[in-house]
N, C-alpha and C positions, 0 to 999 in steps of 0.2 A: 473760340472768340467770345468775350463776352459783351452783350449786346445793352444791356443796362445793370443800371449802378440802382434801385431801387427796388421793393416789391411791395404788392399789395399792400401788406398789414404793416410796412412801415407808413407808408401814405395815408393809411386810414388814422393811425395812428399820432402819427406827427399833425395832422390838420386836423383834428380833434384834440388836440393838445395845442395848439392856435387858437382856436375857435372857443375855447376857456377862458384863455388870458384874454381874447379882446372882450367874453360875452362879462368876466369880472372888471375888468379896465371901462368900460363903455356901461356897466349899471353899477353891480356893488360885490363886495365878496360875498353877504348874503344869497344874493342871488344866484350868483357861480352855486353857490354850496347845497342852493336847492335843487337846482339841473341835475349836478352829481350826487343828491340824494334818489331824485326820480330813477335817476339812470341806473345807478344800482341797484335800487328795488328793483326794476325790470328784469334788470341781468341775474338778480339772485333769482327772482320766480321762476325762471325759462331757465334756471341751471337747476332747480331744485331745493335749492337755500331755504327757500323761501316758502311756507306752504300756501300762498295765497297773494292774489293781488288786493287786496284791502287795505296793505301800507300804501301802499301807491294811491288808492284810490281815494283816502283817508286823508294823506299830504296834498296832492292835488284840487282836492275839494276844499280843503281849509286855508287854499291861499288867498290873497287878496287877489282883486283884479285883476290889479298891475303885474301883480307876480305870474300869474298865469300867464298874461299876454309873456313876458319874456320867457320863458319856460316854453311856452306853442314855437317861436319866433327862434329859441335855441336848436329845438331839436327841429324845425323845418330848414333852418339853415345847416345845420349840422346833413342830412341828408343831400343838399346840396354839394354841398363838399365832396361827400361819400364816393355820391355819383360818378365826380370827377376820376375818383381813384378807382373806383373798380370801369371806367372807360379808357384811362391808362394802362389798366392789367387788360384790358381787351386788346391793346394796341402791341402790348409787350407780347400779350401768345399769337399774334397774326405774325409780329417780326420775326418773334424765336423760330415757329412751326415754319414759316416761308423760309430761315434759313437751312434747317435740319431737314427742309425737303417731304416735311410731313403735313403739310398745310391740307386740310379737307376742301371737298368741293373746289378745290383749283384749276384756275382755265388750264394750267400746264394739265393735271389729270382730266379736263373735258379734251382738250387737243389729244392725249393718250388713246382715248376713244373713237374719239373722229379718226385718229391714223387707223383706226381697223378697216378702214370704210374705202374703197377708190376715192379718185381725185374728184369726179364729178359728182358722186352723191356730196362731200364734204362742202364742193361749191352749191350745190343746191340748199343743203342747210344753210348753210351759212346766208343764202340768200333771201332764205323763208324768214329769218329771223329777226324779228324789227318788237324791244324791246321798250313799251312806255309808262314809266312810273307817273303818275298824275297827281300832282299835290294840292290838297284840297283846305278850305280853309276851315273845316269842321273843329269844333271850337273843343277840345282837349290837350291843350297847352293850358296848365295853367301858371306857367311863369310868365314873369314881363319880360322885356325886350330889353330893358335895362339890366335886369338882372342876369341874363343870358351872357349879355358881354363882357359882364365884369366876370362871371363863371369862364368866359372864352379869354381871359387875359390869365387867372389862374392856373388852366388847364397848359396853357402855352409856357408858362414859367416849371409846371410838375413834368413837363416835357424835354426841357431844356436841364434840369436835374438830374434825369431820367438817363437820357440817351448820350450826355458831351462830360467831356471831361473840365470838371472844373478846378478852378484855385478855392481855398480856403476861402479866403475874399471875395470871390464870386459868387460864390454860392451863400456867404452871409445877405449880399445885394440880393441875393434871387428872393432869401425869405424877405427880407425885408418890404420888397417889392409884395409877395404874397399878404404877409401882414396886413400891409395898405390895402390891400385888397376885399381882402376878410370886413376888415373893419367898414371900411367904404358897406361891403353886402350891408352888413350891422344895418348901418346906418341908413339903408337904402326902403324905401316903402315895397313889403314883399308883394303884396295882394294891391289888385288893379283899383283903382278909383273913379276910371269910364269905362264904360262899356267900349270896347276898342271896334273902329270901324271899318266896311270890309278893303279902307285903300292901306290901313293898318294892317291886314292880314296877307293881303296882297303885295306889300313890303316885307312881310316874316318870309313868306317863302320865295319869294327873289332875293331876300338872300342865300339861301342855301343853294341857289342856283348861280351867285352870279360868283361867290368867295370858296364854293369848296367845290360843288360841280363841275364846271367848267375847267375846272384847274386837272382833276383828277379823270374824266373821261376818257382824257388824250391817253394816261399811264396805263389804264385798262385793255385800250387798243393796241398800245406797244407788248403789252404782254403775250396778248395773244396772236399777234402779231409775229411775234419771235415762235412764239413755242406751237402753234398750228407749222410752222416756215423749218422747223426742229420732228414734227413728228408725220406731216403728210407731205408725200412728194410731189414735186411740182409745184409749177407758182402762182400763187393764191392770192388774188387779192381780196381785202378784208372790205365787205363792204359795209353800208350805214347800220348798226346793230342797238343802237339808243335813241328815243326823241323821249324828251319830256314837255309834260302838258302840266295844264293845271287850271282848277275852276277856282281859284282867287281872284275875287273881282269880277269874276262871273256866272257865278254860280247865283241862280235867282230864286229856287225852289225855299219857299217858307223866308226869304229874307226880302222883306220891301227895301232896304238900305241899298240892296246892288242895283244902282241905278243903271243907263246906259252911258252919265257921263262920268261913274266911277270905271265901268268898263274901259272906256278911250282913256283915262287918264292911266289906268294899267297897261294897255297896250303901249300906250306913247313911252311911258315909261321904262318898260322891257325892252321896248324896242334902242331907248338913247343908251340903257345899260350895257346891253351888247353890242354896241357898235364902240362906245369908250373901251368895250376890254378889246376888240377888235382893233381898235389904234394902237392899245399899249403893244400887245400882239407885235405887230407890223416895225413898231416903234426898235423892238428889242431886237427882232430881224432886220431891220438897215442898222442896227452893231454886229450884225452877224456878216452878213452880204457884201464887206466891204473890196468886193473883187474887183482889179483892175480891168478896165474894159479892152486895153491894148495888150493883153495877154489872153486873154477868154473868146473862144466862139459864142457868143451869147446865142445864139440860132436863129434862125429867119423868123421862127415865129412869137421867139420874146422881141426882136425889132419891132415888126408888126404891131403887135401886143404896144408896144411904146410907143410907137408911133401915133397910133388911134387916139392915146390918153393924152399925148401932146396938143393933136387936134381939138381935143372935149376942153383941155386947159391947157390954153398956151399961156397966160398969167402964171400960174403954179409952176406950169412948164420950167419957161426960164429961171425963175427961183429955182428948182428941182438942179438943172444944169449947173448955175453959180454955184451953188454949193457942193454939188456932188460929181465936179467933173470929171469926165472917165471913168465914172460910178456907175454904170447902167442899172444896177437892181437898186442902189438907194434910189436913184430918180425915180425907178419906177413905183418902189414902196412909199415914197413921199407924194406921188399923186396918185395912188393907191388908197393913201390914207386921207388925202386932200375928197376921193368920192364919197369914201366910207361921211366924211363931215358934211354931205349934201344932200345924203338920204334923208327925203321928207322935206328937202332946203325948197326954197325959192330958187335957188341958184341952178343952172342946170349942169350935168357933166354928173350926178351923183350915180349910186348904182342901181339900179334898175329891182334886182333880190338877190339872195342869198349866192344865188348860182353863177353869176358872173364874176362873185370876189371869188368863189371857187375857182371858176377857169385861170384869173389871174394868177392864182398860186399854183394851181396846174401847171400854166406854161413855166412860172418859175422853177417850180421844180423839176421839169421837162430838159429846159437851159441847165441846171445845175448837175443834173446828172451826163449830159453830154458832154460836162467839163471834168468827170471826173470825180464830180462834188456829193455822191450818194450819201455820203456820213451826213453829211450839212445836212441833204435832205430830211432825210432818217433823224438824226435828231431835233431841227426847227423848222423846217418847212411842214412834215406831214404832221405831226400834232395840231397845227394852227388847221389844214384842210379837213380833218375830223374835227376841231371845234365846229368850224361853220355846217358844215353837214350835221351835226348834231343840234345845233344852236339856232341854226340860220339866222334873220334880224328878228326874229321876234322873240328870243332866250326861252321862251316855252310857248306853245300853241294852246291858246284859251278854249275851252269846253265851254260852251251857254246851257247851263239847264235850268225847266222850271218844271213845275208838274201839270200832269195835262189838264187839269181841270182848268187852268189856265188859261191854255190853247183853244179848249171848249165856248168857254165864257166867251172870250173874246171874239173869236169866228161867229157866235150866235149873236151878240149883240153886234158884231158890224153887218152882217148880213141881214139882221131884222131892216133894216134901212134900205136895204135893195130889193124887202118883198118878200124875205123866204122867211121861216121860221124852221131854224135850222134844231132848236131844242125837242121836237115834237118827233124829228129823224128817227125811224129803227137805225140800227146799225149799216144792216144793207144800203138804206138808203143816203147816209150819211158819205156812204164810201164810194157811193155814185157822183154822188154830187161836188165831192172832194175832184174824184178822180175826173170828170168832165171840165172841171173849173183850171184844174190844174194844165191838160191838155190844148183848152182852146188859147187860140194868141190876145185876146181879149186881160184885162185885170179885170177882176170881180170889184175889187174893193179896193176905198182908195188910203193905205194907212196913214197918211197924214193929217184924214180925216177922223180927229179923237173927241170934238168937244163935246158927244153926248156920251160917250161911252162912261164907262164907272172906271176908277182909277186904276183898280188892276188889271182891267181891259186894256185902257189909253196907255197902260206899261207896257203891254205887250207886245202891238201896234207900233210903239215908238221903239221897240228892242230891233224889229224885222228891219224897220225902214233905216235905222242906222246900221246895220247888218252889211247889207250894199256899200256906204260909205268908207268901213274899216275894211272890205278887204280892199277895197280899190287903195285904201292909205298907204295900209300895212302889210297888203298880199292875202293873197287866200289862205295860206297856211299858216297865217300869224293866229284866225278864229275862224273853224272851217268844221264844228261840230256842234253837233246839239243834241243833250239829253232830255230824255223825255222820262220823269217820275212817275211810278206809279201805272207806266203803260199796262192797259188789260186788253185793250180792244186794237183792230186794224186802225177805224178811225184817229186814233190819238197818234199815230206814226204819219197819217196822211194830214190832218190839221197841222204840222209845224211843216212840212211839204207846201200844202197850201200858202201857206203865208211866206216863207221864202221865197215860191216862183210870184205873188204878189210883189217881193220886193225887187224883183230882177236879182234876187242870189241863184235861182235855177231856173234854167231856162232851158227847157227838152225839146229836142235829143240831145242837143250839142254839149250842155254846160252843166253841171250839177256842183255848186260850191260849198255845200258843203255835207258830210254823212251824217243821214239822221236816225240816234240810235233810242231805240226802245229799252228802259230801263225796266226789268223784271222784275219784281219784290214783291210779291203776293202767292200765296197758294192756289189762286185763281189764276193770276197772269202764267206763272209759270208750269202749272197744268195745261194750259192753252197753248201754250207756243206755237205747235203745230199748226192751229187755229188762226191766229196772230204773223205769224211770220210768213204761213205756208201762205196766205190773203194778198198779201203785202207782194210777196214772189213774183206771183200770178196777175196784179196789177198791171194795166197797160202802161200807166202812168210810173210808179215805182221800179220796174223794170225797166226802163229808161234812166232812170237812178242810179240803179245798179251799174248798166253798160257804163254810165258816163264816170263812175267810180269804180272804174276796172274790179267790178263784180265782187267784191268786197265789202260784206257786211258785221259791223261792229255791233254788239249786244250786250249792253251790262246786265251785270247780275247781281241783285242788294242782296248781300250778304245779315245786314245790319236789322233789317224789318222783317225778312226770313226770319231769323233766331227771335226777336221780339213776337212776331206772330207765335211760332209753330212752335218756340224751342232748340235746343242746342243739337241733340242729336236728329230728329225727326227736318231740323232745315236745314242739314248736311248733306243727310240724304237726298232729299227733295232737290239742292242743288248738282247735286253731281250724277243724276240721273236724266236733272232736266238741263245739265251740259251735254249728256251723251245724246239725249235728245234732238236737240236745236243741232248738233254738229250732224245729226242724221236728214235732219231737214235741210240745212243749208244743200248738204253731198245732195239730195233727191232733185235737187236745183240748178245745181251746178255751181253753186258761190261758198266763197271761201270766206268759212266764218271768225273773226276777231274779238273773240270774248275779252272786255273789260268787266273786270271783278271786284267788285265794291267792297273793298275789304276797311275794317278799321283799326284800328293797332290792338284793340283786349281780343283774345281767345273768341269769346261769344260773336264778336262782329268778323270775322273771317282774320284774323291776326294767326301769329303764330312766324314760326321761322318759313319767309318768302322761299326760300329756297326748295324748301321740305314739301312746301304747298306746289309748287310748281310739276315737283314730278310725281305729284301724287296726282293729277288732273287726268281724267280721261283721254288716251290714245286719241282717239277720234277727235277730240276737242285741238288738239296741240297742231294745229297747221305753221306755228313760226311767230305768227302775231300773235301776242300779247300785252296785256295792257291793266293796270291794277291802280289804286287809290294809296297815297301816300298822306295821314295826314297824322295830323297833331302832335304829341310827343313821340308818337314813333316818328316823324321826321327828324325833330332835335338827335334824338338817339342812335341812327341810322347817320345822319348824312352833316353833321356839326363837325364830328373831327371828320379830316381830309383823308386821315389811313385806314377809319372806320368806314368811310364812306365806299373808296377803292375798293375795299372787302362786298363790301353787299354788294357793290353791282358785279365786282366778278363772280360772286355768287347764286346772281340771278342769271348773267349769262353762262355761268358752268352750267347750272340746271338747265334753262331753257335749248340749248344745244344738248346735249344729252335727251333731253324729254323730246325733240326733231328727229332726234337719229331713231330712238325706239316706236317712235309712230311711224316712220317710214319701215323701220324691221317689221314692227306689228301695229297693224292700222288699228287690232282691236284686241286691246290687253285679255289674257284669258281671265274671267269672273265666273266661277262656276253658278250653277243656277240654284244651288243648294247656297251660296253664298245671300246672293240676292233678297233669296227668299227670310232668309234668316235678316239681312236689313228690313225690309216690306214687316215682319211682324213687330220686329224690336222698335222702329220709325212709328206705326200706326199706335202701337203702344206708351210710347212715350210722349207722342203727340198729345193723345187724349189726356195721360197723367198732369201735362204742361197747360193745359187749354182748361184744367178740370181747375189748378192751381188759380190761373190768374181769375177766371172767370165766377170763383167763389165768393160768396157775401162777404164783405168786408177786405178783401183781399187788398185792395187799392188802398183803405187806411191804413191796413198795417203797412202796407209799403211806404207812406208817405211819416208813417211815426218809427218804424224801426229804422230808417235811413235818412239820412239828410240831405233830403230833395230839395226842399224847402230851399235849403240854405243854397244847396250847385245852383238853383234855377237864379237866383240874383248873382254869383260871380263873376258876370263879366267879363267870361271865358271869351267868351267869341261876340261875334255883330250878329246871329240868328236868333231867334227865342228860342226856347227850351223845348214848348210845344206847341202843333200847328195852329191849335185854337186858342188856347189860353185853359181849357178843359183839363181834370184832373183825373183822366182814366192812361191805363196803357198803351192803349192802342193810338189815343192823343199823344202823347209823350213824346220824345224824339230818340230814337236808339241810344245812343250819346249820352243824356244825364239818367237815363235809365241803366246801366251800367257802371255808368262815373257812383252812384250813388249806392248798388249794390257792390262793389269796390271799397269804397269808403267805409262802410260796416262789416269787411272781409268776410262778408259772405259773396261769394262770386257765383252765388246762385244762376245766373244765365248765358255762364261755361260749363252748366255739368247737371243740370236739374232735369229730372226725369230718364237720365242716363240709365240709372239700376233698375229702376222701371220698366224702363225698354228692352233690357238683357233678360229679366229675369222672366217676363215675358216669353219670350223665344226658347229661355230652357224650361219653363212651365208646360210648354205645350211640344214637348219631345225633340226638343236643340241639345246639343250636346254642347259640352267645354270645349272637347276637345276641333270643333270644327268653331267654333270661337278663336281657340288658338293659333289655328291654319290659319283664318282669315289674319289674324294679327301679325304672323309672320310672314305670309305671302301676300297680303294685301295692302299697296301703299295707302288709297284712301283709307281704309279698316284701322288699318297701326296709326296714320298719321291724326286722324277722327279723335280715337281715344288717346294718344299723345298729348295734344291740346286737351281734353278733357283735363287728363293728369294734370298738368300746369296750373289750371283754373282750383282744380282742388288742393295741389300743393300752396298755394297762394291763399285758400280759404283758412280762417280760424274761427272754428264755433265757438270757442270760449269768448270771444272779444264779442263774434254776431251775438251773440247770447244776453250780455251785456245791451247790446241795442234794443233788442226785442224787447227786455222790460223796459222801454218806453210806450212801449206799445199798452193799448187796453186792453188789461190783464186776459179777457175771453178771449181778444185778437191774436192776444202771445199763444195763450194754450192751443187754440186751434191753428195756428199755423207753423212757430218754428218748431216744434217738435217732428210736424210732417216736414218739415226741409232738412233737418238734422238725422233723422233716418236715414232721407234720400241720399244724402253726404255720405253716411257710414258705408250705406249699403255698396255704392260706386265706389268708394274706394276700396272697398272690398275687392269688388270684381272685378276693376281696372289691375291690382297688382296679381289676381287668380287669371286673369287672358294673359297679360304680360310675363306669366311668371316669373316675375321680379320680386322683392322684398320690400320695395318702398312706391310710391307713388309714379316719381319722373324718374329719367332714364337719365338726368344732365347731371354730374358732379357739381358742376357751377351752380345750378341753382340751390344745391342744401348750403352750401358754403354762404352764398349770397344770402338764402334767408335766416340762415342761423348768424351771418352778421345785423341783419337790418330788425329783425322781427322784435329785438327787444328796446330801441330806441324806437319804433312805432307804437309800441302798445303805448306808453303815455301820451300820444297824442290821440288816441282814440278814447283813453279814459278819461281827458279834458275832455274831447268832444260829444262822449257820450253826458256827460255832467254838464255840459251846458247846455245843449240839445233838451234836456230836463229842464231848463228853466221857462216860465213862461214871462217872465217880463226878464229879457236880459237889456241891459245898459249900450250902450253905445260902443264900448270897450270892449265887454263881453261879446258882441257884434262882428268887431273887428278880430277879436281871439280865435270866435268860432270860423270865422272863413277863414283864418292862417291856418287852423288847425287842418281844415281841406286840402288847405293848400301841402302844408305838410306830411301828410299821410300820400298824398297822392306822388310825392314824390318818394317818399320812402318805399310804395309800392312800385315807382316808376309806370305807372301805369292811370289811368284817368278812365277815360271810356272807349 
């Protein structure tokens, strides 16, 4: 059977043969001819034609402005496009492979696995496992939102091409409609012109939650649904195995913009959106529902059920009857959906939360199946009951985080007012005084008292005391977490403690509303843990926390200031040590640990394939709960198309059920200690190499003249600033444009620097290859470590970095990229001598992928190296050099 009418290289092809006609139609045929001069020069140097890029660089530099700017604007939309087609070939090899029965990491092959297992282990997984991606509003998007849609009308027409049979005539309409498309992009301002704000960010990702999530969750659970129900005996049922969250609109660390009344305008928000798709829902099941009442046992307890809601509305009531007589389930899905329209109402009869629309679908589907009616069921009633358990009213559960100095400040200056001087505290003392304050029934401090505080105090202050009002709105579960940045100390876990039970959110023993999580990202904090967590444990106060959050403790872990600190391999290590760690502490405790993983979409910040990461996590760490950061362009990429989307989360729940079963087989994966020790020297080594780098004279100007920092830090990526202070070091910096920026000058120096360093190390002082080897082929951390490494370096180009570097001052350049271009050589060396492979990465698709894109990017990095050179560029040039960002970042797919 054959499943599409199209492939790759026609798509790339045909809309790049579009994307001519409108780029000569919409300026001049000059212009077209200079595009296709760039472009062939590139393609002849990367094929060998060519013995130099100096044509290219030669024609680039001698254009006029204007010609530049369309020439940036060509090939950054041309990549746009691209994207399109090779997310189409993404969608064609999930079809082909799910039909041929060869799909990888499939829930049908994790059900395969589970059927090894009795019925009761299988339910136990199953019931360990609660799955939450977090989508954050971290500012590496750098497309608009306009642009994205007119990208999402193309995609849906290369789709409709792609998969159906058409007429001649149809498919002329289809281009035509693309056309308009194209041109419209043309036409379209690529690069932002405000800084976008965070209820703008907070709108990006409810979308992805309210038009592809939501729709596709349901089809995840029928899968596995079927195919667990096909391979373990006995009857299973499937419980809650997804929530998503997200700190859009709430997330306050380093942004003064997330106020607390952008937060309620987010919650209000999520909250009307899910309830409108919960009408359509309802709406499309009373056309399903339309059973005769005088034929059907409805049951006693759908009467009941009817009855009560006739009581709550008997106005709707009788409307419900006139219209639908002898309709029992329309009347009842018509004041069903008459509640759903009075959550949050004036009006009363509305629903109470999430759980009682539940019940109502319950007994319906209770009623339906005593009739007979289990198809019904099975295909429109239980998809709508996993919406609402996945969804409930608030479409995703807000995270608050700030960083503690925050929490500090503010505690100290309200409590200077009652007497204490709380800045003068040892540790000990501080955690006395928390811990007293929090236990007695008394308030310490009154938050609504702000007018002398200093503003980002009275923010603080004002965050707690409206904290109480939204859950009372919008439910506990709507915002029922709080991260804490930067956490080193016990204190900084018990300060957002304090001010909660201050606000009546926890109230001990009984009530605790919401879990408060310590964010690790230091080599300090995460050395400490023990320290830190084991303190915390042992609390009179916090252990009452615990009890009232069924013993359950969440701990993120910054992936992103790890690697900025330590480096790539050395904060690898460091985390997945100090995960075996913390999961030893939690077990010495008794509480069951929920590692959230700060991850960001490049290599260096915890990215890579979610799946791969998952079962590479230490045994001991994997209790079921999991929880990870979803942001930026890895959201667009991941969760935009709806079959791409379905893909990754069955492929986070193939893995996560799989990595449940193997920590219950082996609580503690075997690592031999000959391994260990071989990380311990290659980590301390590369550490030093990496700390030796940044912390060198000059080292922060050449980062700031060989890359285009300068330029990310005004684009308008996001609503946070670039760095926390305004300061021009690294350690100021914010992971994010420190990455976006070595990315841009393909050197992706912090996915792979000091790697060779750190190997070579280890064989220097009597390591062998060959237990490098072992580790690589028996070691999921080990393989998957240098995996990603490979990725980062297959993605790097010295020739192009090199180019960047003589911006730099010439003593800058000599003494620095030569020591990074080593480092390169020497890692890729030893990454294909561990792997014993012949090239870098192990993925067919990515030589494909780069060997299509690498030579339509090098012209925009030869503009942007050329104008990066200028010291007075013009307005235009201005506007060129940020397209040109914009463009490479998408030709890499990758940002920070």
């Amino acid at each position: 059977m054959q499943l599409h009418n199209r492939g790759v290289r026609q798509d790339v092809r045909e809309l790049g043969a579009l994307l001519g006609d409108v780029l000569e139609g919409q300026t001049s045929r000059g212009a077209f001819e200079t595009v296709e001069s760039c472009r062939r020069a590139a393609i002849d140097y990367r094929s060998g034609d060519l013995e130099s890029r100096e044509p290219l660089v030669t024609e680039l530099e001698g254009l006029s402005p204007h010609r530049q700017r369309t020439v940036a604007r060509a090939f950054a939309t041309y990549f746009e496009l691209i994207n399109l087609a090779e997310e189409r070939e993404r969608v064609r090899t999930i079809r082909t492979d799910s039909q041929e029965g060869t799909l990888e990491d499939s829930l049908e092959a994790a059900a395969e696995e589970l059927g090894e297992e009795d019925v009761e282990t299988v339910r136990r997984i199953l019931d360990d496992v609660l799955i939450e991606p977090t989508f954050t509003a971290h500012p590496t998007e750098a497309r608009r939102k306009t642009v994205k849609s007119k990208l999402r009308e193309i995609s849906t027409s290369l789709e409709t091409l792609d998969e159906r049979l058409l007429t001649d005539k149809e498919e002329r309409h289809l281009w035509q409609d693309i056309d308009a498309e194209v041109t419209s992009l043309w036409q379209t301002p690529q690069v932002r012109n405000r800084q976008p704000e965070p209820e703008d960010e907070a709108r990006n990702v409810q979308w992805y939650l309210e038009n592809t999530l939501f729709d596709v969750v349901g089809n995840v659970y029928d899968e596995l649904d079927e195919t667990i129900d096909a391979e373990v005996p006995g009857d299973l049922e499937i419980p809650k195995l997804f929530e998503f969250r997200s700190w859009a609109g709430s997330d306050r660390d380093g942004n003064p913009y997330v106020t607390p009344e952008v937060t309620a305008n987010t919650l209000e928000r999520q909250r009307s959106v899910i309830l409108d798709r919960y009408r359509d829902q309802l709406k499309r099941l009373s056309g399903v529902l339309s059973q005769d009442g005088s034929r059907i046992d409805a049951s006693s307890a759908f009467q009941a059920s009817l009855e009560r809601d006739r009581g709550r509305l008997p106005g709707s009531a009788r409307t419900a009857e006139q219209r639908y007589p002898d309709e029992p389930y329309r009347q009842k899905l018509k004041l069903m959906r008459e509640r759903l329209r009075r959550v949050g109402d004036v009006r009363p009869g509305g629903y109470d939360d999430a759980d009682e629309l539940g019940a109502d679908l319950e007994v319906i589907a209770e009623s339906l199946r005593a009739n007979d009616a289990d198809s019904i069921v099975d295909a429109h009633v239980d998809p709508i009951r996993r919406q609402v358990a996945t969804f409930g009213f608030s479409l995703a559960s807000l995270d608050l985080r700030d960083h503690q100095q925050k929490h500090t400040d503010a505690i100290a200056e309200a409590l200077e007012h009652e007497g204490i001087d709380y800045r003068t505290l040892s540790e000990d003392e501080r955690v006395e005084l928390l811990t007293d304050a929090v236990l007695q029934d008394e308030p310490v401090i009154d938050l609504s008292e702000t007018a002398d505080l200093s503003d980002d105090s009275a923010r603080v202050l004002e965050l707690f005391d409206s904290l109480a009002d939204w859950q009372t709105e919008y439910g506990v579960h709507a915002i029922d977490t709080y991260c804490i940045s930067m956490t080193e100390e016990p204190s900084h876990v018990l300060e957002v403690l304090f001010l909660a039970d201050q606000a009546g959110v926890i109230s001990l023993p009984e009530h605790a509303g919401i879990d408060i999580v310590p964010l690790l990202e230091t080599e300090y904090a995460l050395s400490g843990a023990r320290r830190i967590m084991g303190t915390l444990f042992e609390n009179e106060a916090y252990a009452q926390v615990l009890e009232a959050r069924g013993r359950t403790q969440e701990i993120m872990l910054g992936y992103s200031d790890s690697n900025k600190e330590n480096g790539f391999l050395a904060a690898n290590w460091s985390l997945y040590k100090n995960q075996r760690r913390l999961g030893e502490i939690c077990d010495d405790h008794d509480v069951t640990m929920r590692l959230f993983h700060g991850r960001g979409g490049s290599i260096s910040r915890g990215g890579g394939p979610m799946n791969e990461a998952l079962l590479a996590l230490p045994n001991s760490t994997v209790t079921g709960q999991v929880k990870f950061t979803e942001q930026g362009e890895a959201i667009a990429e991941k969760y935009a198309n709806p079959r791409i989307a379905e893909r990754n989360i069955g492929q986070m729940l193939n893995a996560q059920l799989r990595a449940r079963k193997q920590a219950l087989d082996q609580p503690e994966e075997e690592v031999h200690e000959e391994w260990v020790a071989a990380m311990e020297t290659m980590a301390d080594a590369a550490r030093r190499e990496y700390r030796d780098l940044l912390e060198s004279d000059g080292f922060v100007q050449y980062f700031e003249q060989a890359t285009p920092i300068t330029v990310i830090e005004d684009l308008d990526l996001g609503s946070r600033p670039a760095s926390r202070s305004g300061e021009r070091t690294v350690e100021d910096l914010r992971a994010i444009p420190w990455v976006f920026s070595w990315t841009q000058s393909r050197c992706i120096l912090p996915g792979w620097y000091a790697l060779a360093t750190g190997v070579e190390a280890y064989l220097e002082n009597g390591g062998s290859m060959n237990t490098l080897q072992t580790m690589y082929e028996k070691w999921p951390f080990f393989r998957t470590t240098l995996d990603n490494a490979a990725l980062s370096l297959s993605r790097t180009e010295l020739e192009i970095a090199d180019r960047y570097a003589d911006l730099a001052e010439p003593d800058l350049r000599e003494r620095f990229f030569p020591r990074v271009s080593d480092e390169y050589e020497r890692a890729a060396d030893l990454i294909t001598e561990i792997g014993q492979r012949d090239q870098l990465h192990t993925r067919d698709w990515l030589g494909e992928n780069l060997e299509r894109r690498n030579p339509y990017v090098d012209p925009l990095n030869m503009l942007q190296v050329y104008l990066l050179g200028q010291t007075d560029r013009t307005d235009i040039e201005e506007r060129t050099l940020r397209l040109t960002v914009k463009g490479i970042a998408a030709g890499m797919k990758n940002t920070g």
